[in-house]
C-alpha positions in Angstrom: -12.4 5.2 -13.5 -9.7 2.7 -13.1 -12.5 -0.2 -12.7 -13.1 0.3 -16.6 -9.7 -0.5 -17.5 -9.3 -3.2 -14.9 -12.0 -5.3 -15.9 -10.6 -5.0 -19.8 -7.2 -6.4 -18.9 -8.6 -9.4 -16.6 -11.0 -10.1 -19.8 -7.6 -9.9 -22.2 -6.0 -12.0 -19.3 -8.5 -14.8 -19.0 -8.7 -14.6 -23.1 -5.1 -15.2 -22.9 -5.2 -18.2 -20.7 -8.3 -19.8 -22.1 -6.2 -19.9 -25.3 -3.4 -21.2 -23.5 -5.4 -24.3 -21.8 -6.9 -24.8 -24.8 -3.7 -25.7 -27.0 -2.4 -27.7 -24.0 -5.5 -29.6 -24.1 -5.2 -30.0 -27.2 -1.4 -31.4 -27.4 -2.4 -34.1 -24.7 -5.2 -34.9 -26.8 -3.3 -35.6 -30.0 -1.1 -37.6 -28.4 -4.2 -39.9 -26.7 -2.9 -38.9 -23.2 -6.2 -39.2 -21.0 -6.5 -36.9 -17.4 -8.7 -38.0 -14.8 -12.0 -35.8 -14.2 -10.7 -35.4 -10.5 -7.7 -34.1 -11.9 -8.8 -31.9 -14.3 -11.0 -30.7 -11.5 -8.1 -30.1 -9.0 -6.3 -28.2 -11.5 -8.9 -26.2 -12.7 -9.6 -25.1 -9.2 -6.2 -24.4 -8.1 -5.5 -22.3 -11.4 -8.4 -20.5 -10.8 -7.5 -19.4 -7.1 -4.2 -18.7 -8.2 -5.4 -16.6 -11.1 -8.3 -14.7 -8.8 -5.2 -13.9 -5.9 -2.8 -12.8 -8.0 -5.5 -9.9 -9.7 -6.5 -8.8 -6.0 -2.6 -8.6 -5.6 -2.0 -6.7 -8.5 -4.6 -4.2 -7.9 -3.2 -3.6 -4.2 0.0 -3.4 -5.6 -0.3 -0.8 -8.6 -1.5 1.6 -5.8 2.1 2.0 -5.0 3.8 0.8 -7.8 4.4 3.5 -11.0 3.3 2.2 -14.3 7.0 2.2 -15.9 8.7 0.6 -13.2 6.3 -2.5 -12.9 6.4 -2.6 -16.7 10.4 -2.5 -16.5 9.8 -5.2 -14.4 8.1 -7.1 -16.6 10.7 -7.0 -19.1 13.7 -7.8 -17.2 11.5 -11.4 -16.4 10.5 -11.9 -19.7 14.1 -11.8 -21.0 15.4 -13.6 -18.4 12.8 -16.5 -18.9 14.2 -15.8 -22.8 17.3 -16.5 -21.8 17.3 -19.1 -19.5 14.9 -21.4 -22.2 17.5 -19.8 -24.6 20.4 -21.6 -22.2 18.3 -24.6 -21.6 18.1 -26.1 -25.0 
């Protein structure tokens, strides 16, 4: 039964990143900045290998992984990335 649950979080994750390219496409747009199609293409592509490995990855991993540890984990990065923009500016 884990497929179920799976399938919802890659939908939530792809949601998450459509929204994501969206508003960046949107910034460069605004601001008149124009991409070539071969680029847009190259990106697209590598984004979307990146994103595909790193769910087979994940679903190897939480085989051996418990659920709190990777979601301590998860935490400890997102304040550090806090942080470190935190530091930055």
């Amino acid at each position: 039964m884990r497929s179920i649950p799976f399938l919802f979080e890659a939908l939530i994750l792809n949601i998450a990143l459509s929204i994501d390219s969206l508003m960046s496409g949107f910034a460069y747009g605004t601001n008149k900045i124009k991409i070539p199609k071969i680029s847009l293409l190259i990106i697209s592509v590598i984004s979307s290998l990146i994103l595909g490995l790193s769910i087979g990855f994940a679903s190897i991993i939480a085989k051996y992984i418990d659920t709190n540890i990777s979601l301590l984990i998860c935490v400890f990065i997102l304040i550090f990335l806090g942080i470190f923009k935190i530091m930055d500016g």
